[in-house]
Backbone as CSV, one residue per row, in Angstrom:
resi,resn,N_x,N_y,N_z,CA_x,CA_y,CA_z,C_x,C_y,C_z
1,UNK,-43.039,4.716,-16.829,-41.641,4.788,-17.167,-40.852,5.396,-16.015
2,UNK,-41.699,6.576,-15.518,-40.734,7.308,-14.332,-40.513,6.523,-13.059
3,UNK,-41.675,5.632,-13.036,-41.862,4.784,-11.802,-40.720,3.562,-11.747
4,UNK,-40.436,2.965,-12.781,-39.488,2.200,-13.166,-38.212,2.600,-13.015
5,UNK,-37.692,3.981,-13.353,-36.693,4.066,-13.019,-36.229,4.401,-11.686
6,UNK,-37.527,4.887,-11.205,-37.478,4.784,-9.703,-37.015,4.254,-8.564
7,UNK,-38.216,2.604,-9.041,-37.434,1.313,-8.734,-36.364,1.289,-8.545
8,UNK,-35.732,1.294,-10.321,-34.620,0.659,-10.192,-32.923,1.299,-9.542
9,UNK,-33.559,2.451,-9.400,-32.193,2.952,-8.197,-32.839,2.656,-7.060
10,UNK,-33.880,2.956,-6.676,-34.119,2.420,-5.049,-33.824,0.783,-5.134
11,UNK,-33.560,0.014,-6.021,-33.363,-1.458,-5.605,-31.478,-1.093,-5.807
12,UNK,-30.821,-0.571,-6.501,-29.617,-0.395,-6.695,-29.240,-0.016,-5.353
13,UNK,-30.289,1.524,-5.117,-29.675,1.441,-3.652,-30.286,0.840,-2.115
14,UNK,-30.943,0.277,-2.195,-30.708,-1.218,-1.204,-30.213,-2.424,-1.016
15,UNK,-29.285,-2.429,-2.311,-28.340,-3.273,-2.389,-26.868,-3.440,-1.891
16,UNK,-26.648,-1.638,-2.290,-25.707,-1.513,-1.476,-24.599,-1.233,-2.605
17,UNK,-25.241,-1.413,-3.762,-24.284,-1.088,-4.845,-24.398,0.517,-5.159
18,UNK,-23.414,1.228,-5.861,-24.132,2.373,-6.843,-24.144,1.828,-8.413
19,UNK,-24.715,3.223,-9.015,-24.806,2.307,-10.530,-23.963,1.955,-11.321
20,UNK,-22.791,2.514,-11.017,-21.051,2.367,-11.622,-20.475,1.340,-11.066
21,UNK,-20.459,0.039,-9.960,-20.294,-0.439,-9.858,-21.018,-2.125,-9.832
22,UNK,-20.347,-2.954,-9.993,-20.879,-3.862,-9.887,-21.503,-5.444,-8.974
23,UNK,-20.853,-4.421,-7.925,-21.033,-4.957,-6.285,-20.873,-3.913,-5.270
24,UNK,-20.932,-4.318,-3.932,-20.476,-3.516,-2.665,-19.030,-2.669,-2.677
25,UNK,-18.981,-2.111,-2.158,-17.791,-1.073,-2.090,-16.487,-2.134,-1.236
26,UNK,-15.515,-1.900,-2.032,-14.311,-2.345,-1.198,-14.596,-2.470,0.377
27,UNK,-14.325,-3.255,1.136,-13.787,-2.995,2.210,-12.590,-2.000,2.363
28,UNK,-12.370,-2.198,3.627,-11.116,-1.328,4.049,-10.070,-1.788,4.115
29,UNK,-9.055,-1.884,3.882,-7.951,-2.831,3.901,-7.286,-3.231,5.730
30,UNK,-7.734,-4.446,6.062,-6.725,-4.384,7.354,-5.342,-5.388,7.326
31,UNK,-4.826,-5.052,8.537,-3.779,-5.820,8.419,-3.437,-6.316,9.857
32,UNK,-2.946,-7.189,10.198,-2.907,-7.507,11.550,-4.039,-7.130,12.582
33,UNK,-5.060,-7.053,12.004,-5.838,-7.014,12.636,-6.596,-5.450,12.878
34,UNK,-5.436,-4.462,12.593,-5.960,-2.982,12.427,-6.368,-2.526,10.886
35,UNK,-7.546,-1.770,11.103,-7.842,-0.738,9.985,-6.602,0.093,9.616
36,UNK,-6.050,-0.218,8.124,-5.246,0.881,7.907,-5.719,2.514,7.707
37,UNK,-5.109,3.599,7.846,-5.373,4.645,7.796,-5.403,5.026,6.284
38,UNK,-5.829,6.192,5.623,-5.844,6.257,4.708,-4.741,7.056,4.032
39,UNK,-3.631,6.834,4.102,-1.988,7.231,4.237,-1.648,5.829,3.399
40,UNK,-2.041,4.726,4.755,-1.767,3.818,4.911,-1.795,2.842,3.423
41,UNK,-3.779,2.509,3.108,-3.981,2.156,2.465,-3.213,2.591,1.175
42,UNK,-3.213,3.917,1.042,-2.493,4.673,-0.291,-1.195,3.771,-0.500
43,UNK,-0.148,3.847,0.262,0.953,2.993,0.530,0.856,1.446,0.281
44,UNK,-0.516,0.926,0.702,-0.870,-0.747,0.020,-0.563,-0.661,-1.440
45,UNK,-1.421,0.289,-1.744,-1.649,0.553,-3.755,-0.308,0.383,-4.271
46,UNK,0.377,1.629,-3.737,2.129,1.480,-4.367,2.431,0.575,-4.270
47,UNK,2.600,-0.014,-2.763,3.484,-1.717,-2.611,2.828,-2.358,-3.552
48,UNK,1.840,-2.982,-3.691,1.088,-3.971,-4.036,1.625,-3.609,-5.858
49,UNK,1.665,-2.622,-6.333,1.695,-2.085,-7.716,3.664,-2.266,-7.793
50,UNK,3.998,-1.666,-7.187,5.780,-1.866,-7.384,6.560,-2.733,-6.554
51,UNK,6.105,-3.224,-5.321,7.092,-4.135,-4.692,7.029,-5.590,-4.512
52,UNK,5.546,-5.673,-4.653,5.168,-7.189,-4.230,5.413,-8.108,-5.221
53,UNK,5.995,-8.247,-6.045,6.632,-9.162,-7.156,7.432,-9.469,-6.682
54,UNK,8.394,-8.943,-6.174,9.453,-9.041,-5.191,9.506,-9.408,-3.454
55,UNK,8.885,-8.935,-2.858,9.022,-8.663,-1.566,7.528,-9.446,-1.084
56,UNK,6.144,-9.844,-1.620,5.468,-10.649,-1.808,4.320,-9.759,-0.709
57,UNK,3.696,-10.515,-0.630,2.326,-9.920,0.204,2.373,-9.811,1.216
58,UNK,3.057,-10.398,2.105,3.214,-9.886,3.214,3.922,-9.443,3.909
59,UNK,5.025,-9.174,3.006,6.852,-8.528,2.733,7.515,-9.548,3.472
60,UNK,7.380,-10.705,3.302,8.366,-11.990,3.863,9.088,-11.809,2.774
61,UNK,9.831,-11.401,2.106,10.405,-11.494,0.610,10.562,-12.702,-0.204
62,UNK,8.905,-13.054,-0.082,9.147,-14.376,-1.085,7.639,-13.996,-2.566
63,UNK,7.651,-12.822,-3.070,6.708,-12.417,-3.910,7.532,-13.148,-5.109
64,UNK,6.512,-13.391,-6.290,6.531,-13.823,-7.899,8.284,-14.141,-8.019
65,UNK,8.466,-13.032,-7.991,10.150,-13.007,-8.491,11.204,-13.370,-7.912
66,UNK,10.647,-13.277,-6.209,11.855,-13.088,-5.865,12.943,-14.627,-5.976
67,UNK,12.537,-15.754,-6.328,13.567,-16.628,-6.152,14.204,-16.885,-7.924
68,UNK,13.896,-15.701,-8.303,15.152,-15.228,-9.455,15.770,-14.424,-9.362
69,UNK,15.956,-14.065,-7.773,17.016,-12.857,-7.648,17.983,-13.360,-6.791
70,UNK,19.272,-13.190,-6.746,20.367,-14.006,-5.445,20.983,-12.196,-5.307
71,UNK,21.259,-11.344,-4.173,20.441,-12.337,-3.392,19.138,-12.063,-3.640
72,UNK,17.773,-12.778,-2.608,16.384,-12.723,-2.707,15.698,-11.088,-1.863
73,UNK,14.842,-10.872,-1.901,14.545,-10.022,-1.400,14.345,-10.095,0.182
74,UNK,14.887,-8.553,0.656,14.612,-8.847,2.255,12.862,-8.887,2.786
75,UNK,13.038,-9.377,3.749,11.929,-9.646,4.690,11.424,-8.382,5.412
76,UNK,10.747,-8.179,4.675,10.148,-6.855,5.209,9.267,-6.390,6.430
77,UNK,8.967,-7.616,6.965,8.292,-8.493,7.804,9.001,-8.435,9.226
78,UNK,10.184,-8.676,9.345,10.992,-9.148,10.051,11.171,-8.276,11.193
79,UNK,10.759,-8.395,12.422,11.086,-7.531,13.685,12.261,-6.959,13.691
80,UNK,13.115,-7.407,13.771,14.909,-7.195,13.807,14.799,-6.549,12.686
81,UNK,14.502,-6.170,11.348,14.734,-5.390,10.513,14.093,-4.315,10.452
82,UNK,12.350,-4.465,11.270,11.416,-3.162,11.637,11.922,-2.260,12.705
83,UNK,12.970,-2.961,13.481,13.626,-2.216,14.620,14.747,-1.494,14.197
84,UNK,15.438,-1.764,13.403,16.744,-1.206,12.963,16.787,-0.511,11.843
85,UNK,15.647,-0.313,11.320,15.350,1.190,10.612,14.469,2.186,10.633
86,UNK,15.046,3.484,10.317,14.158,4.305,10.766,13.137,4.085,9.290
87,UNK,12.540,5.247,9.798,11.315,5.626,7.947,12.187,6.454,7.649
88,UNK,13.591,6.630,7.932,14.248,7.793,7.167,14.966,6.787,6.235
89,UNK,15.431,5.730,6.626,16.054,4.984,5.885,15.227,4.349,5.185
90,UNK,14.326,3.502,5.325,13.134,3.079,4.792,13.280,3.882,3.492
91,UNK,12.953,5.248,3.473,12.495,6.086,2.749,13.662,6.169,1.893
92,UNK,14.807,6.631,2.488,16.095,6.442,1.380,15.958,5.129,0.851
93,UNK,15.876,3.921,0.974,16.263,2.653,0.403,14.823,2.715,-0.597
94,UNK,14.022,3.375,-0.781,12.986,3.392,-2.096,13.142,3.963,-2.716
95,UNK,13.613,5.158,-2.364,14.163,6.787,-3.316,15.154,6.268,-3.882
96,UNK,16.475,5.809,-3.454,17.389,5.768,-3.861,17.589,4.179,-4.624
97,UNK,17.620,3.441,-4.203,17.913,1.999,-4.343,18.514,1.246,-3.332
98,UNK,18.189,0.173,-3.434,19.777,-0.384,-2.404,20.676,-0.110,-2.585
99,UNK,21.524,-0.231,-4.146,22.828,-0.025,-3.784,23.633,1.216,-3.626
100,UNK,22.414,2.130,-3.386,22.877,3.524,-3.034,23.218,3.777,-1.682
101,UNK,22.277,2.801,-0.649,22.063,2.528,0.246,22.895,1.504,0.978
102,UNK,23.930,1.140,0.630,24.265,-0.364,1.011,23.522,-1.738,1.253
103,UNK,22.618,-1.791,0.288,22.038,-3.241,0.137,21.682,-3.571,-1.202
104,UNK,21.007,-4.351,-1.530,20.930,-4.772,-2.562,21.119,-4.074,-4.185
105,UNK,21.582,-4.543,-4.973,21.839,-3.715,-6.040,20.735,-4.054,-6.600
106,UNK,19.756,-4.919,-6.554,19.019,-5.529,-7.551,17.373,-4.400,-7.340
107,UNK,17.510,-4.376,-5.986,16.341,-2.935,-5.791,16.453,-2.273,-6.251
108,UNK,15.817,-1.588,-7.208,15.776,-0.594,-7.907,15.487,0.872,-6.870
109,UNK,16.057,1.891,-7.664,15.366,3.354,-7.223,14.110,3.331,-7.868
110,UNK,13.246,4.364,-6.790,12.092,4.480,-7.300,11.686,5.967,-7.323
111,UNK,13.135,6.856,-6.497,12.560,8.471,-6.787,12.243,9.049,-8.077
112,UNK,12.587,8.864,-9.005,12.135,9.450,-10.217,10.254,8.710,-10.622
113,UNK,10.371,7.619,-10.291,9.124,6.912,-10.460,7.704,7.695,-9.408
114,UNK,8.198,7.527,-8.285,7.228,7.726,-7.072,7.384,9.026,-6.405
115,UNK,6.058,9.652,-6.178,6.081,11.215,-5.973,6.965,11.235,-3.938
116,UNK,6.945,12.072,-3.273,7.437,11.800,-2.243,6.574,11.499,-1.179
117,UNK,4.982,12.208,-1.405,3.920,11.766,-1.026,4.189,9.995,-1.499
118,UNK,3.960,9.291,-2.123,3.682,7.771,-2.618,4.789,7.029,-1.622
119,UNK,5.988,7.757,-1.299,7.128,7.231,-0.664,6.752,7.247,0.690
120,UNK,6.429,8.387,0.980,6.188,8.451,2.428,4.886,7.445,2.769
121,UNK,3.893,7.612,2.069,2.428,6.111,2.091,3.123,4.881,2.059
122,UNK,3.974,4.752,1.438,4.517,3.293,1.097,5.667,2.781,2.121
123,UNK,6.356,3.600,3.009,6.733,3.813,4.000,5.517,3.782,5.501
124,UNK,4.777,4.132,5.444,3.896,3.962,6.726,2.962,2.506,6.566
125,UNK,2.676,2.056,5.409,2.744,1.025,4.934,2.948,-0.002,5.550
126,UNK,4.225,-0.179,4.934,5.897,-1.275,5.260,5.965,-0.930,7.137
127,UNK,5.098,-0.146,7.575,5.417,-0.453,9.164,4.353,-1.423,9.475
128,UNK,3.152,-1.650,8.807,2.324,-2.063,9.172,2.458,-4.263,8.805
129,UNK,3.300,-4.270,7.943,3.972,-5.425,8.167,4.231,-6.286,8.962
130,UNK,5.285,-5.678,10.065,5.868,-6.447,10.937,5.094,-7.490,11.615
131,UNK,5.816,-8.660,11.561,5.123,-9.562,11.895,5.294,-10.390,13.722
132,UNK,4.688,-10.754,14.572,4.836,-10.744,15.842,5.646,-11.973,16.115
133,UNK,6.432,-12.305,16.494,7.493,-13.651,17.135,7.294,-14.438,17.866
């Protein structure tokens, strides 16, 4: 009996699994080609959980929803828009909303939702976007 259970974690663990899961461990999330940091990744979770319905996977702003919104969501993606904001603004336009911000009314605030840690991840994030021209 003892020998058996033996086994069967030494085959669990040469598999590469543990026993709580049911395959290999996540990868790491990359993006353009870099390993995100683990700031970073944290900031995937949020986006991926609150923005990407909207703003879509690769923040081109064409996620689930966005072509039921006029206007559509911005391009998050977009060089010219990664250049012309800071992460201070970044950071205000999640906290606050757009139209606190002068853009969109349809963005919601998310400071009451998202701790300032989650803002600031989701912000280092959204840098990792930009897409090359």
């Amino acid at each position: 009996m003892r020998s058996a259970a033996l086994l069967a974690i030494a085959l669990v663990a040469a598999s590469g699994c543990s026993p709580r899961t049911a395959g290999p461990a996540p990868a790491t999330p990359v993006v353009a080609g870099a390993v995100l940091s683990y700031e970073a990744q944290q900031g995937l979770a949020v986006y991926r959980h609150y923005c990407l319905t909207c703003h879509g996977e690769t923040g081109a702003g064409d996620g689930f929803n966005a072509f039921n919104l006029d206007p559509h969501p911005r391009d998050l993606s977009d060089p010219g828009f990664q250049k012309g904001k800071t992460d201070a603004d970044l950071t205000e336009a999640v906290k606050r909303g757009g139209a606190a911000v002068g853009l969109s009314p349809l963005m919601p605030p998310w400071g009451q939702t998202l701790s300032t840690r989650q803002i600031d991840d989701v912000v280092l994030y959204l840098r990792t976007l930009q897409r090359n021209n």
